[in-house]
C-alpha positions in Angstrom: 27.0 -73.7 8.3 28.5 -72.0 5.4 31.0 -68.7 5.2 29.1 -65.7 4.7 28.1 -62.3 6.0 29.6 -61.5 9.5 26.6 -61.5 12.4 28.7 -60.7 15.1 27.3 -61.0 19.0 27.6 -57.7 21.6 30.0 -59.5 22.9 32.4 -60.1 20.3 31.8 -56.2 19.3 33.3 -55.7 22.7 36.2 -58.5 22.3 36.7 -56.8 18.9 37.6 -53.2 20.2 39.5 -54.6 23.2 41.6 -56.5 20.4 42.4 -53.8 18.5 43.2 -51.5 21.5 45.8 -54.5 22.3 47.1 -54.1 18.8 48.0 -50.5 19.2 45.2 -49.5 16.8 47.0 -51.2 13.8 43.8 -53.0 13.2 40.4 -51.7 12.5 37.0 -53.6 13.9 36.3 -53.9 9.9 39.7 -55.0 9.3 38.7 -57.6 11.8 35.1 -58.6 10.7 36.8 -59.5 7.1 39.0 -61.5 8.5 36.4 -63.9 10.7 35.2 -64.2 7.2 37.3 -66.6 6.2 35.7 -68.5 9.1 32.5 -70.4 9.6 30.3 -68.6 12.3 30.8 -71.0 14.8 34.6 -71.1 14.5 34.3 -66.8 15.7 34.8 -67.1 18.9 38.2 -69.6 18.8 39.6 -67.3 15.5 39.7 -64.1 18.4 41.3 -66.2 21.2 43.9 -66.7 17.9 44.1 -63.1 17.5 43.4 -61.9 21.6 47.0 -63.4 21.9 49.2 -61.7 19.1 52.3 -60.0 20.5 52.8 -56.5 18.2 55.6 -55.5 18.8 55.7 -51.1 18.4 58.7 -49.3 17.1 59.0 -48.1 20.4 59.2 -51.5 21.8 61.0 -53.0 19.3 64.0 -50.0 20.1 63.7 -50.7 23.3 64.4 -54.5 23.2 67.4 -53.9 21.1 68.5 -51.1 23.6 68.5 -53.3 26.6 70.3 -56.5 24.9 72.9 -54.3 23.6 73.6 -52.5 27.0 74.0 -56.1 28.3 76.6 -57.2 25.8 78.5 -53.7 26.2 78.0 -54.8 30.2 79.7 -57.9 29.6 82.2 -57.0 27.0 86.5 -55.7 27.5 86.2 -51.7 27.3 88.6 -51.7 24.5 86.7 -54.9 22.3 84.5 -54.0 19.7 81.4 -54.9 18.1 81.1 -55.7 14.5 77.3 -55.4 13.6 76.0 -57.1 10.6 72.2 -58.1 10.1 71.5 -61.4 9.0 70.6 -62.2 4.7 70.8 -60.0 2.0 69.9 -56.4 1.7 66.1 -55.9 2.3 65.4 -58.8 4.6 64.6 -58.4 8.2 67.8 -58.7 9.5 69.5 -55.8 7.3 66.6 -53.7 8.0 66.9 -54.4 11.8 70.2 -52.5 11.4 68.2 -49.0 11.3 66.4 -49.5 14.8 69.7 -50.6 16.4 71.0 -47.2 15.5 68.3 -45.6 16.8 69.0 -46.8 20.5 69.9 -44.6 22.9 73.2 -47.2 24.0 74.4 -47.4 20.4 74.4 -43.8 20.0 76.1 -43.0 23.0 78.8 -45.3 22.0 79.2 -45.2 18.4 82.7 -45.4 18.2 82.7 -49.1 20.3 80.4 -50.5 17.0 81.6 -51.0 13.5 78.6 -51.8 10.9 79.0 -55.0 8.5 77.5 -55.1 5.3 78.5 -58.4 4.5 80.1 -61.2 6.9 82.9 -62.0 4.0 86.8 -61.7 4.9 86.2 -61.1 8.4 90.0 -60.9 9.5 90.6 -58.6 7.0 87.7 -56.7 8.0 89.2 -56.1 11.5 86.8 -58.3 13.3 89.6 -60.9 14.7 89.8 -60.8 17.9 86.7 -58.7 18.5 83.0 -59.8 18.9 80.7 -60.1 15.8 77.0 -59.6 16.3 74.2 -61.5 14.2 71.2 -59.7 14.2 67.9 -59.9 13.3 63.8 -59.6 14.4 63.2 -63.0 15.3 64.8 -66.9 15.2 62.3 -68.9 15.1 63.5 -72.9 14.2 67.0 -71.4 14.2 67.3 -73.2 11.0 67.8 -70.3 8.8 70.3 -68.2 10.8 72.1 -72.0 11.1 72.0 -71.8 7.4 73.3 -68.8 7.0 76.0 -69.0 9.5 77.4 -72.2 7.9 77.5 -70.6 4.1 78.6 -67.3 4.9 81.2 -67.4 8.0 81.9 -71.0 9.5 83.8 -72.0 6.6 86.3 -68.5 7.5 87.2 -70.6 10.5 88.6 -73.7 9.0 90.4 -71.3 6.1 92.0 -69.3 9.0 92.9 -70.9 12.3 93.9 -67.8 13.9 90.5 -66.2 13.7 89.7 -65.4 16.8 86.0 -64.0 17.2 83.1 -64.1 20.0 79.6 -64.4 18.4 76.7 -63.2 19.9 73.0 -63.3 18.5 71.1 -60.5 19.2 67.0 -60.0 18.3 64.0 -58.7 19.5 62.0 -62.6 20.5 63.2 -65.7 19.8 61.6 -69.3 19.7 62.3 -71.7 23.0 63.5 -74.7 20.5 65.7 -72.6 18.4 68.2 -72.9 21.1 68.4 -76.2 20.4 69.6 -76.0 16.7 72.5 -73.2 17.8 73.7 -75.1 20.5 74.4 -77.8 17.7 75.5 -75.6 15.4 77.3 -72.5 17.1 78.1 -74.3 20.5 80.2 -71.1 21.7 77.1 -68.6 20.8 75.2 -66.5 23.0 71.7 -65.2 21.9 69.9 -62.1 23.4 66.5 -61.4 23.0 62.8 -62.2 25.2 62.5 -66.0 24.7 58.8 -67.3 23.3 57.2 -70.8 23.3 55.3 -72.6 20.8 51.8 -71.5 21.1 50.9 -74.7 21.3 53.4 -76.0 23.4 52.4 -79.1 25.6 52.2 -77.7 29.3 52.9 -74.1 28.6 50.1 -73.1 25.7 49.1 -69.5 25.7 45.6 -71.0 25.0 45.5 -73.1 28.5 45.6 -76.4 28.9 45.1 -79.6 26.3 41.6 -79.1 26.1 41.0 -76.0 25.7 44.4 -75.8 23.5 43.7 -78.2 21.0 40.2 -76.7 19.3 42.7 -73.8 18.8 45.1 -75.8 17.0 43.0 -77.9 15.2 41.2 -74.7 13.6 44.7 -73.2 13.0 46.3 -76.2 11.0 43.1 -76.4 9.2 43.3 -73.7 7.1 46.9 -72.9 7.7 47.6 -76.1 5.4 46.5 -74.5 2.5 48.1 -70.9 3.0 51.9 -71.2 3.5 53.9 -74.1 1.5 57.7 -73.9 0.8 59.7 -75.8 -1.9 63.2 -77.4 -0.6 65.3 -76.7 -3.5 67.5 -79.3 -2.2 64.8 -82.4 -2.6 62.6 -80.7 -4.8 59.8 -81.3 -2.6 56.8 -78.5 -1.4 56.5 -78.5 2.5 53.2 -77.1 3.7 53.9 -75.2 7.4 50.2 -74.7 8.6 51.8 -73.2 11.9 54.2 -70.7 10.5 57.7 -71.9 9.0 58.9 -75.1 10.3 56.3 -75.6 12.8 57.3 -72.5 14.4 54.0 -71.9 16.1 54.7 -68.1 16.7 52.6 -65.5 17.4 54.8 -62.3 17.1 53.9 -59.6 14.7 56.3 -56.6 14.3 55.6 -53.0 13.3 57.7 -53.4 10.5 56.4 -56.8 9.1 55.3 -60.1 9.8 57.7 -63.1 10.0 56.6 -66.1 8.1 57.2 -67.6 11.3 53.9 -66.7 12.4 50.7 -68.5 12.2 49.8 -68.5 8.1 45.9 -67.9 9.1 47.1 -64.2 10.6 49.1 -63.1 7.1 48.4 -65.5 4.2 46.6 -64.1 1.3 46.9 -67.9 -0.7 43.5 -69.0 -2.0 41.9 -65.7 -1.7 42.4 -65.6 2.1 41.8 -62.0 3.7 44.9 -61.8 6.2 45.0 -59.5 9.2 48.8 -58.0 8.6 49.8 -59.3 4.8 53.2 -60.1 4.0 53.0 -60.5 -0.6 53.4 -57.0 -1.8 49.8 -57.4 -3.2 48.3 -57.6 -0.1 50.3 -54.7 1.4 49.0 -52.5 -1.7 45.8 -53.7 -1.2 45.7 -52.7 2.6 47.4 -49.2 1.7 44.4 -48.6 -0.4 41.7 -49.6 2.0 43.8 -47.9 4.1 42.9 -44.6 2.1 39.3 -45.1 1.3 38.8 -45.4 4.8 40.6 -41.9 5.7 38.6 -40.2 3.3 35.3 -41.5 5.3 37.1 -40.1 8.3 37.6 -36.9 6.7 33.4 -36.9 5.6 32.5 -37.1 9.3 35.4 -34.8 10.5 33.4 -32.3 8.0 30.5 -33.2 9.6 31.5 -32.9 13.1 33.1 -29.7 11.9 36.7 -30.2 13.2 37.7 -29.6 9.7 36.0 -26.4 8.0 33.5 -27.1 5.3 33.6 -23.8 3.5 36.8 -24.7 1.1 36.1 -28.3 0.5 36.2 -28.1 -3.0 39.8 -26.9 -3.1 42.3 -29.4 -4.5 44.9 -28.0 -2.0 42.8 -28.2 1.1 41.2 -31.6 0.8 44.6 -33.3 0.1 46.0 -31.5 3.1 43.0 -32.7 5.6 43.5 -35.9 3.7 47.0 -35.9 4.6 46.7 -34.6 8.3 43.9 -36.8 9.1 46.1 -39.8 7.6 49.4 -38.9 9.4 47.1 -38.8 12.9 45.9 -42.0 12.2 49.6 -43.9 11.4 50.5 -41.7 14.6 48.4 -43.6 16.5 49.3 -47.3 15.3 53.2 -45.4 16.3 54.0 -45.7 12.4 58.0 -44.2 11.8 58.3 -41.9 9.4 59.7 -43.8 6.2 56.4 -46.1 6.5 54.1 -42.8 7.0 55.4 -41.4 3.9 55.1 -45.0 1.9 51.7 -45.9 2.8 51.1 -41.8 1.6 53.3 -41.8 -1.2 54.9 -38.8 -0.1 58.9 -37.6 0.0 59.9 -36.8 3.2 59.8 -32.7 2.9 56.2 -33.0 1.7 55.6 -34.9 5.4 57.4 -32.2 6.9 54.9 -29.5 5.0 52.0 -30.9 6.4 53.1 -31.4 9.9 54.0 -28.0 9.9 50.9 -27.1 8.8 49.2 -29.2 11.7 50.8 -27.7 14.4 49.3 -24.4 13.1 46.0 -26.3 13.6 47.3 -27.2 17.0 47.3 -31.2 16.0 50.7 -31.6 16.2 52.8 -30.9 18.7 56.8 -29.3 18.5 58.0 -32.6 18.9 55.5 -33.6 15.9 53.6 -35.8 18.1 49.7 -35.8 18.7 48.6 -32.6 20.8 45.9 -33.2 23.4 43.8 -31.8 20.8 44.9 -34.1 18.1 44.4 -36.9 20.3 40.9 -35.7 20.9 39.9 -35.1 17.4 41.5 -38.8 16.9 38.7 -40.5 19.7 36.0 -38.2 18.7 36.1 -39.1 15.2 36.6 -43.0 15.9 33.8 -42.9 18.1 31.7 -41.4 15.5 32.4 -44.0 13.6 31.5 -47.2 15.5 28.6 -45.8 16.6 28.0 -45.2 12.8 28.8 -49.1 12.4 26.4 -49.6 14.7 24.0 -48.2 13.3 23.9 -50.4 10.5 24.3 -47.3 7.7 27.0 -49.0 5.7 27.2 -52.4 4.7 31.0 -53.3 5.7 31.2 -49.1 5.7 30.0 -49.0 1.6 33.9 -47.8 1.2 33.6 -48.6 -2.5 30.8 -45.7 -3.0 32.8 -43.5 -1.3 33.8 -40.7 -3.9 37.6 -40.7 -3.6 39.8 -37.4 -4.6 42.9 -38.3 -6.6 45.0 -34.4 -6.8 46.6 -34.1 -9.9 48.9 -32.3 -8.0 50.0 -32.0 -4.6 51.5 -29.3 -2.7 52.1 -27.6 -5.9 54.1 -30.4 -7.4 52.9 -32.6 -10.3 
């Protein structure tokens, strides 16, 4: 059978909203349906076991990893040593942005002045950090190879210079990979890694998906069309290395609120050769879902009209459609427990404007004082989503029509240009 229109069974519809209720909302059923697209009809029910097992990891959750792992370390550390962090690769990758949630914990705030913050792991005894502990962080080591990599360009060589230096290292992320241990006991013998340990998901004997079997048809659909969606040159041989099951055979199934690591199944991220992928990683494809994102708010807004949780009688004003918009947007990134610097990216708002139009919420009795979801908020939340799927199900919209939906773009916004 050929790729086509989406005919799904009851119940996959069912499977569907039981998937994204796992994923913390952070996928829609349509999201979803365009995704088994890229699949033939027969391969729908193996592409949701694929997706039934994805791990999401919330902001909340992700804080709370980092939390416990660094309690343990303080636990196991001298009272007067202390802890140099610095988050693995240059500014912007995962590991320096992982640097924002470990402040966030309660155990780092509560002992700030027992942690030191490294931008770069260069002249480390002049830095202080002899005779202290230096902490590697980042989301996730999956082969181990990179943070090996890393550790051998940027700080190994400091030892051999200086054979004083006198430093524990720990490794400290949210998951890694079984097998990466491994490569860092080669490598960095004396290192001790914290974090919830993963397996292969297709690891002989201990497969997520069961046993050979049923395992295999899994795998076999995976690499299949994972071959064509992630390759990597070696600068150092000049060859291109495909990695159908994430970045050097990885096999992970670990998505975080922040991003997706390449470590990850291809078939769940890619966008190579026009594939849709269920949480992109390019910028195009994160553009892309920010958009799709919108249209689809602004068909929540029509039925919240409808349903008359928003009042009709001003519709036309610039100033109060963009501020359902923007309330009715903000409930929904709420709900898949979006932080604020994402909230205001995916609306391209500064973060006074978000503060506007929270405060304007809680006079609608949507937010809370904390500026969470009131019981009411939460309410208008289910009663509009269930308006909606029983909309889908109807069979109204084709894929929900989003492209004849008349969008609003405000010339201006809370007053400003």
């Amino acid at each position: 059978m050929q790729k086509g229109k989406v005919i799904i069974q009851k119940e996959q519809v069912d499977q569907i909203d039981n998937i994204c209720k796992k994923l913390h909302n952070t996928l829609t059923p349509l999201q979803i349906r365009n995704w088994l697209e890229n699949f033939l009809p027969e391969e729908f029910p193996t592409a949701l076991r694929v997706i039934e097992n994805l791990k999401y990891f919330t902001l909340e959750e992700i804080i709370n990893e980092y939390d416990q792992s660094l309690r343990r370390i303080l636990d196991n550390a001298d009272e007067k040593e202390k802890m140099f962090l610095h988050g693995l690769g240059k500014f912007g990758k995962s590991g320096s942005s992982m640097i924002y949630f470990v402040r966030q914990t309660p155990t780092y705030k509560s002992n700030e002045e027992r942690f030191k913050i490294l931008d770069n792991p260069d002249k480390l005894a002049e830095k202080g950090v002899n005779n202290n502990t230096l902490v590697l962080i980042d989301d996730i080591i999956g082969s181990g190879k990179s943070l090996m990599t890393y550790y051998r360009e940027q700080i190994k060589f400091q030892f051999a210079k200086k054979a004083t230096l006198n430093i524990k290292i720990l490794v400290l992320c949210v998951a890694y990979m079984k097998e990466s241990l491994t490569v860092l006991k080669e490598g960095m013998p004396d290192a001790i890694i914290y974090g919830t340990q993963y397996v292969k998901a297709f690891a002989s004997g201990s497969s997520v998906f069961g046993y050979r079997p049923k395992m295999l048809p899994v795998r076999e659909l995976c690499y299949h069309y994972g071959k064509n969606l992630f390759s990597k040159k070696d600068w150092k041989t000049g060859k291109t290395e495909i990695h159908p099951l994430g970045f050097n055979k990885s096999q992970s199934l670990i998505v975080f609120a922040h991003s997706v690591p390449n470590n990850t199944l291809p078939i769940i991220w890619s966008s190579k050769n026009d594939w849709f992928p269920l949480y992109p990683r390019n910028a195009d494809g994160k553009v892309s879902r920010v958009k799709e994102f919108q249209k689809e708010t602004w068909l929540w807004i029509n039925i919240a009209y409808k349903l008359g949780i928003f009042k009709t009688s001003n519709t036309e004003s610039i100033y109060t459609k963009n501020i359902d918009f923007s309330i009715l947007a903000i409930v929904r990134l709420k709900k898949q427990k979006r932080i604020i610097p994402i909230i205001c990216q995916i609306l391209g708002i500064t973060l006074n404007q978000y503060n506007e139009i929270i405060t304007i919420g809680k006079e609608r009795n949507i937010f809370d004082l904390n500026d969470g979801l009131t019981e009411y908020g939460l309410a208008v939340y289910e009663k509009i989503k269930k308006s909606l799927k029983i909309h889908h199900q109807e069979g109204k919209r084709e894929k929900y029509n989003l492209k004849q939906i008349d969008q609003y773009v405000p010339k201006k916004f809370l007053g400003k240009t």
